[in-house]
N, C-alpha and C positions, 0 to 999 in steps of 0.2 A: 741768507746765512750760508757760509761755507761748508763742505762736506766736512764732517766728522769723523776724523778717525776712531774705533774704538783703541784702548789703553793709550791713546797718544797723551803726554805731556803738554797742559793746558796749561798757560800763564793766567795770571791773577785776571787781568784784560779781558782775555778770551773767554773767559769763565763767566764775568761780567757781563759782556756783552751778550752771552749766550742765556745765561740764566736769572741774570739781576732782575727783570721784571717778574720771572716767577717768583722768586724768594722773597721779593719785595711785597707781592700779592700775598702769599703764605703767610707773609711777616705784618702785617695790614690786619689782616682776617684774626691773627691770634692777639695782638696788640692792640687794636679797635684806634690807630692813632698814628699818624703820618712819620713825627718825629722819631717815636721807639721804633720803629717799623725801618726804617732809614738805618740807624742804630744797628739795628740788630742784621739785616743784607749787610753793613759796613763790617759787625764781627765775625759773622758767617766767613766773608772772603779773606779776612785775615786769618780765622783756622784753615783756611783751605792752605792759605800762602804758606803758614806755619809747618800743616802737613808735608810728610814728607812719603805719604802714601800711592801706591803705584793703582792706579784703578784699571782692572782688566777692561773696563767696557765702557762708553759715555753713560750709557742708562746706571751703571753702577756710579758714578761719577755725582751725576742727577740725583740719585736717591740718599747718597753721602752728605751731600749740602743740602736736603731738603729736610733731613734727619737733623743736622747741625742747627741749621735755623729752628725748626720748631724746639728744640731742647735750650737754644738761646732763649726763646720766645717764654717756654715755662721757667726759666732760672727767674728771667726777670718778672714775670708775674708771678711768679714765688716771692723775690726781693719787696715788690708795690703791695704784694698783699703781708707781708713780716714787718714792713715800717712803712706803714700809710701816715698819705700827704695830708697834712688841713690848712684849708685854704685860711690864708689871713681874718675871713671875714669869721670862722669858726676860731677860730683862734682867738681874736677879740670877743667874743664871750666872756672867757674869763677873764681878762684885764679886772682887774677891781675899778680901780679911778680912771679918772680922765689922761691923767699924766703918765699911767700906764700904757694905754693905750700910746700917744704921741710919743712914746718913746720908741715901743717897738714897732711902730709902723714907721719909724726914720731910721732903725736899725735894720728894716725891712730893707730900706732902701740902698745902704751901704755896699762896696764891692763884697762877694762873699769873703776876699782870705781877711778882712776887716770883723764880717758878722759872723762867722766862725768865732774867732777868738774872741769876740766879747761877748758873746752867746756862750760859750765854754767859761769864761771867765765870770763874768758878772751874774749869769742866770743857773747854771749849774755849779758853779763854786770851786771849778779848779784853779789850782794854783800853775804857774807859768813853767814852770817843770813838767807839769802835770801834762798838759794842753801839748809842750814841745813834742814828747812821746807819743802820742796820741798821733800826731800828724805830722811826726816825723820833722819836724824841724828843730833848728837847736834854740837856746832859750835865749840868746838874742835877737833873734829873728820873733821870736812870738814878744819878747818885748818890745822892741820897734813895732809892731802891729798892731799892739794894745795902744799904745802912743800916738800912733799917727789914726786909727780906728775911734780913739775917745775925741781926737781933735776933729774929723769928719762926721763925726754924731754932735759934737757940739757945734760944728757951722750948719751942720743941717735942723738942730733945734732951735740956733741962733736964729735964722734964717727963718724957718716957724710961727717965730715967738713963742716958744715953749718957756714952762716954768722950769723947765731942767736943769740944770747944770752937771757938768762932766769931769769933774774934776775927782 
């Protein structure tokens, strides 16, 4: 690795290459998981980039993004622990009937901006105004997705043999 100037102007790059294995281990250790861990080095060096802070020292530099990452690291284990995952197999539990189930394990299957809205639409009960604000799109676009989303639920029940129908 090349000498270090202390307070010099570090590009995103350089900062990467100098530091990214660390943060990525720090970001490892508090995530317990490859993916967030990646994630989270990835927004680390985008606040750096964002920054527009002049760092006296490299150690002060180092201790900056190493502060960044762990406080990424608890926002999102704060986020995973506020609205925990259940796994599909948890989740079918409560399906009452069979048809339940084979519905939402083909709604499972769907691209999200599809099982988004018909997940907001048909299982929580908003209405298509409703859903647009929500997600920020206008209510043409979440109708066209309602539309083309009941059409790919229904070639995927089709395709099943489910007793469903989508209409």
């Amino acid at each position: 690795m090349d000498e270090m100037r202390d307070g010099a102007d570090r590009s995103v790059e350089e900062v990467f290459f100098a530091y990214g294995n660390m943060l990525y281990r720090v970001a490892f250790v508090m995530m317990k998981n490859a993916f967030d861990a990646e994630d989270i080095v990835q927004d680390a060096l985008i606040k750096y980039m964002e920054c527009r802070k002049r760092f006296d020292t490299e150690e002060y530099r180092k201790a900056w993004l190493i502060r960044v990452t762990i406080n990424l690291c608890k926002n999102r284990l704060r986020f995973y622990h506020n609205h925990p995952k259940i796994s599909v197999e948890q989740l079918s539990r409560y399906y009452e009937t069979r048809e339940d189930t084979e519905l939402m394990d083909s709604l499972l299957l769907l691209p999200e901006k599809y099982r988004e809205i018909l997940l907001l639409h048909y299982i929580e009960g908003y209405q298509g105004k409703e859903i647009a604000k929500m997600l920020t799109l206008s209510e043409a676009a979440v109708r066209k997705r309602l539309e083309r989303g009941r059409k790919k639920l229904g070639e995927l029940l089709e395709k099943e043999g489910t007793l469903w129908k989508t209409e």
